[in-house]
C-alpha positions as CSV (number, residue, x, y, z in Angstrom):
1,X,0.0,0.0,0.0
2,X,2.8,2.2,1.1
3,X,6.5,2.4,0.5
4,X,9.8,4.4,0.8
5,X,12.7,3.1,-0.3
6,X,16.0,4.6,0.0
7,X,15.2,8.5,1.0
8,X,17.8,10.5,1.4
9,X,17.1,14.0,3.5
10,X,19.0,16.8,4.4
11,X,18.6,20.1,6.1
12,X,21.2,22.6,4.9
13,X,24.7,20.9,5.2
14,X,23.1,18.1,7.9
15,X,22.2,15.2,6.8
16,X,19.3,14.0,8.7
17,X,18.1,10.5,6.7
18,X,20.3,8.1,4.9
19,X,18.9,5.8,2.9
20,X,15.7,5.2,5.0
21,X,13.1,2.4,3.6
22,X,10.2,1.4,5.0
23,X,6.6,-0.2,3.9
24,X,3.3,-0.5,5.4
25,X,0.7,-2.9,4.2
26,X,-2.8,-2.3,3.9
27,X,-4.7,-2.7,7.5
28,X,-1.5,-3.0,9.6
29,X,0.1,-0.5,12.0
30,X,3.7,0.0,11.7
31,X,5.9,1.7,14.3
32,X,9.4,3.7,13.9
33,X,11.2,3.6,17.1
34,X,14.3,5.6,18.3
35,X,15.7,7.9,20.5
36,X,15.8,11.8,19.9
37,X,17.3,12.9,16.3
38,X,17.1,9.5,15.1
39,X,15.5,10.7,12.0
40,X,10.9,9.6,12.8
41,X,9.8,12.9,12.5
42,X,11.8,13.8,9.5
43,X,10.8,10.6,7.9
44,X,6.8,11.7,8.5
45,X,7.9,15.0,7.3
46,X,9.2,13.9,3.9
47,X,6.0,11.6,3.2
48,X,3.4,15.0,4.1
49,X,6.0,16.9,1.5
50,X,7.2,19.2,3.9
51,X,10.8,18.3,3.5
52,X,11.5,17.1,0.1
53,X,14.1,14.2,-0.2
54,X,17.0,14.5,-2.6
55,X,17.0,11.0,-3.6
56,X,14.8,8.4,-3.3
57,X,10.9,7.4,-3.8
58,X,7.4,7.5,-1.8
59,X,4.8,5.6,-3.7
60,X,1.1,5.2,-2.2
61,X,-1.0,3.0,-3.9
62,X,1.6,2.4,-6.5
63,X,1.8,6.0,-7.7
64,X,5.1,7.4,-7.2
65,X,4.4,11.1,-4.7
66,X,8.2,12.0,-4.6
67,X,8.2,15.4,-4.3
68,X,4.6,16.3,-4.2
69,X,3.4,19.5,-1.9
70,X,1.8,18.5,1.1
71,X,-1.9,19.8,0.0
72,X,-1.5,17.3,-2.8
73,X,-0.1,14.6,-0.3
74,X,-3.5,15.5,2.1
75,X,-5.6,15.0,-1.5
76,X,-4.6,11.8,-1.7
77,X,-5.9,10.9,1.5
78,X,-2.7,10.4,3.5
79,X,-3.4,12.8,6.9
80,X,-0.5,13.8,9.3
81,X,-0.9,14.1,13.2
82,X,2.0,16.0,14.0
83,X,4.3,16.4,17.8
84,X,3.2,19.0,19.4
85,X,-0.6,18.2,18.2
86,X,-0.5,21.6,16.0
87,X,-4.1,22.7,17.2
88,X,-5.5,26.1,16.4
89,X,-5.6,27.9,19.8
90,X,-7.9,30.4,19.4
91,X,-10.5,28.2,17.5
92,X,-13.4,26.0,19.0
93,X,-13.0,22.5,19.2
94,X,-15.7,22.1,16.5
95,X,-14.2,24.6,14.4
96,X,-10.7,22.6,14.9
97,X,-12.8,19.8,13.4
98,X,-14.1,21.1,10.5
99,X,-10.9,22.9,9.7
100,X,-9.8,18.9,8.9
101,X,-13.0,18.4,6.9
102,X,-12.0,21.6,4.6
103,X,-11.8,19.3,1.2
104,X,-14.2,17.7,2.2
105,X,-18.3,18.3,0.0
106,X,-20.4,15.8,1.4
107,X,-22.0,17.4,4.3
108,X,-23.8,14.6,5.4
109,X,-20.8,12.4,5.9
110,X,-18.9,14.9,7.3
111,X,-21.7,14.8,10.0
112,X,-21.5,11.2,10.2
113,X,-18.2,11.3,10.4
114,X,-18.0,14.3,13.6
115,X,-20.6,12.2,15.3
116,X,-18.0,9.2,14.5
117,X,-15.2,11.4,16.2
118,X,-17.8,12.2,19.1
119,X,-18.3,8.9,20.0
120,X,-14.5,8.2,19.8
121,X,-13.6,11.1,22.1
122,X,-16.4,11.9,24.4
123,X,-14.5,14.7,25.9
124,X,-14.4,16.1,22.7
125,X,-18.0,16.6,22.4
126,X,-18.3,17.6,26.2
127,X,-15.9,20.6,25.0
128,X,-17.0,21.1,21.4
129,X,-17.9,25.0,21.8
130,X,-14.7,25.4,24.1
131,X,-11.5,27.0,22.4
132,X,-8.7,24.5,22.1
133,X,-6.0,26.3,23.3
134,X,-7.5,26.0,26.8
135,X,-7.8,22.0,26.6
136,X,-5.3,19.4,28.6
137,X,-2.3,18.1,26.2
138,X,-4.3,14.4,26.1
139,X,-7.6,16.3,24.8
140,X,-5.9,18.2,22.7
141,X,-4.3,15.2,21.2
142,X,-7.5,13.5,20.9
143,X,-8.5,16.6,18.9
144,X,-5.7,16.4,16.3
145,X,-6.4,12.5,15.7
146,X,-10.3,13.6,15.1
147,X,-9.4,16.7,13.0
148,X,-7.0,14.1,10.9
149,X,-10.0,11.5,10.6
150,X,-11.7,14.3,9.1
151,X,-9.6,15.0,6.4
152,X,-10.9,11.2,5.7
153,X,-7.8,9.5,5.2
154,X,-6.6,6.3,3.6
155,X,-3.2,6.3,5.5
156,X,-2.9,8.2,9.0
157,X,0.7,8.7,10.7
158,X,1.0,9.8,14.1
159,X,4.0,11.6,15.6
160,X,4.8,10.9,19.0
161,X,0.9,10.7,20.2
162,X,1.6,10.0,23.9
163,X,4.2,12.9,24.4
164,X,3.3,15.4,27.6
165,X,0.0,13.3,28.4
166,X,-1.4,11.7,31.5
167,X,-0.9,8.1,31.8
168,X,-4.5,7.4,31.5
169,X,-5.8,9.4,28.5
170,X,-2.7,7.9,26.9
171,X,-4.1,4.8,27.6
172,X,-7.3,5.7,25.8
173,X,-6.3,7.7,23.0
174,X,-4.1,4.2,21.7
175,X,-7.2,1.9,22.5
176,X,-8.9,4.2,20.2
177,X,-6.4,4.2,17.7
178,X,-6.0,-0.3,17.6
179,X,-9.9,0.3,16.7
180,X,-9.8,2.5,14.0
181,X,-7.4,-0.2,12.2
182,X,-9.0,-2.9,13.4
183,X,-12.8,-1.7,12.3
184,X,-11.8,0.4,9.8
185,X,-8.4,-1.2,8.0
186,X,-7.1,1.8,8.5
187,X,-3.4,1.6,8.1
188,X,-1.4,3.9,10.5
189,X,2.1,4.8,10.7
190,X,3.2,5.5,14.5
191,X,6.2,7.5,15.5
192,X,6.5,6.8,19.5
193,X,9.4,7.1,21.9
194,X,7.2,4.9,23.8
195,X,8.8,1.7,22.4
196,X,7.1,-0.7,24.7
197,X,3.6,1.3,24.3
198,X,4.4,1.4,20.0
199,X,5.8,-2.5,19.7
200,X,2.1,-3.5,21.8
201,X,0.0,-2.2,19.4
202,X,1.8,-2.0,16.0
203,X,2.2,-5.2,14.1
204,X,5.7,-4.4,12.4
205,X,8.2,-2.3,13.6
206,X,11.8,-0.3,12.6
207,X,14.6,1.0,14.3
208,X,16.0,4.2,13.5
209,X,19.3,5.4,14.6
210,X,21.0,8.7,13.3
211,X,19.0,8.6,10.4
212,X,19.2,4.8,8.8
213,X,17.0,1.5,9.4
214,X,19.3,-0.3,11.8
215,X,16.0,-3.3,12.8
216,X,13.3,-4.2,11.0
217,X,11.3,-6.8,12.0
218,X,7.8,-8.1,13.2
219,X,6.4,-6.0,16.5
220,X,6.9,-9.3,18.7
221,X,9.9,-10.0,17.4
222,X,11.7,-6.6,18.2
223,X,10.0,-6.7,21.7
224,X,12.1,-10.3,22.1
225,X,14.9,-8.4,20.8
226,X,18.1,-8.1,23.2
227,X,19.8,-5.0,21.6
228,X,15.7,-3.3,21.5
229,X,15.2,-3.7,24.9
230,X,18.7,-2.9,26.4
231,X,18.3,0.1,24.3
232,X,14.8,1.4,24.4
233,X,12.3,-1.7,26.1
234,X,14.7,-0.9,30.1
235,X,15.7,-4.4,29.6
């Protein structure tokens, strides 16, 4: 469904990916583990075409999006959480929302599809006329995953979802996210520095280390892995 193969990226004179491929087949969830720098977020970066790669292809679907701007990346249906959850502060959680649906023309499935977040995220509707700026980092995550779902995606990535949240919402937001692929197919591409958290709910996994694929393997199989978990599992 959706492959890079050997991306090269670089930010002025620093190099910041070398090589890096990947894949992620339709209905799975894949994970990129690594500690700070290792190259995840510039990895999501060059798929959402805000970094361009100098060498190297992104195909989706079989069509090859080297290169391609980000609002013709979003187009295609491939929707970017990114760190930070990126919210607009001074808007309304409803207004958040329907800033994701903005391609959207089908007004009753964009309904559908906000009562479908609602459902997901309670909270979310609790606080729908509230601005988001003023939410809690877990809510506000929550809101960035439904604003992405409303961009009605084919391929969702995720960039460090659990980063400054409580332990518990945490705990929600991934149950939420194992069933959107699960009950949707929806295929999802995790960035976590949670390794334990990402390698539990992914089904394949890599390893990234200053910017190259150093692991690759099956999400159990990394978890059993001695050099994964004296490096990133506490083992």
């Amino acid at each position: 469904m959706f492959e890079i193969e050997n991306i090269h990226v670089s930010y002025g004179a620093i190099r910041a990916l070398h090589g890096v491929s990947l894949k992620v087949d339709e209905g799975s969830i894949v994970t990129l583990i690594g500690g700070n720098g290792a190259g995840k977020t510039t990895t999501l970066r060059a798929i959402s075409g805000m970094v361009q790669p100098i060498s190297g292809s992104i195909r989706f679907n079989g069509r090859d999006i080297t290169g391609y701007a980000p609002h013709q990346v979003v187009k295609l249906g491939l929707a970017h959480s990114p760190e930070g959850r990126m919210v607009f502060a001074n808007l309304t959680v409803l207004e958040n929302l329907q800033m994701g649906a903005y391609l959207q023309r089908d007004s009753s499935w964009i309904a559908k599809e906000m009562g479908f977040v609602f459902h997901m995220f309670p909270r979310l509707k609790e606080r729908e006329k509230q601005l988001a700026g003023t939410l809690s980092g877990g809510e506000q995550q929550m809101l960035a995953i439904g604003r992405a779902l409303l961009s009605r995606p084919r391929f969702l990535m995720l960039d460090e979802p659990s980063l400054g949240i409580a332990p518990l919402l945490i705990k929600e937001i991934f149950a939420r996210l194992v069933e959107l692929n699960r009950d949707r197919g929806l295929p999802i591409l995790l960035v976590e520095q949670n390794a334990n958290l990402a390698l539990e709910v992914s089904h394949y996994g890599y390893v990234l280390e200053t910017g190259r694929v150093t692991l690759a393997g099956t999400s159990a199989d990394l978890r059993n892995n001695p050099q994964v978990q004296s490096a990133y599992l506490g083992g």
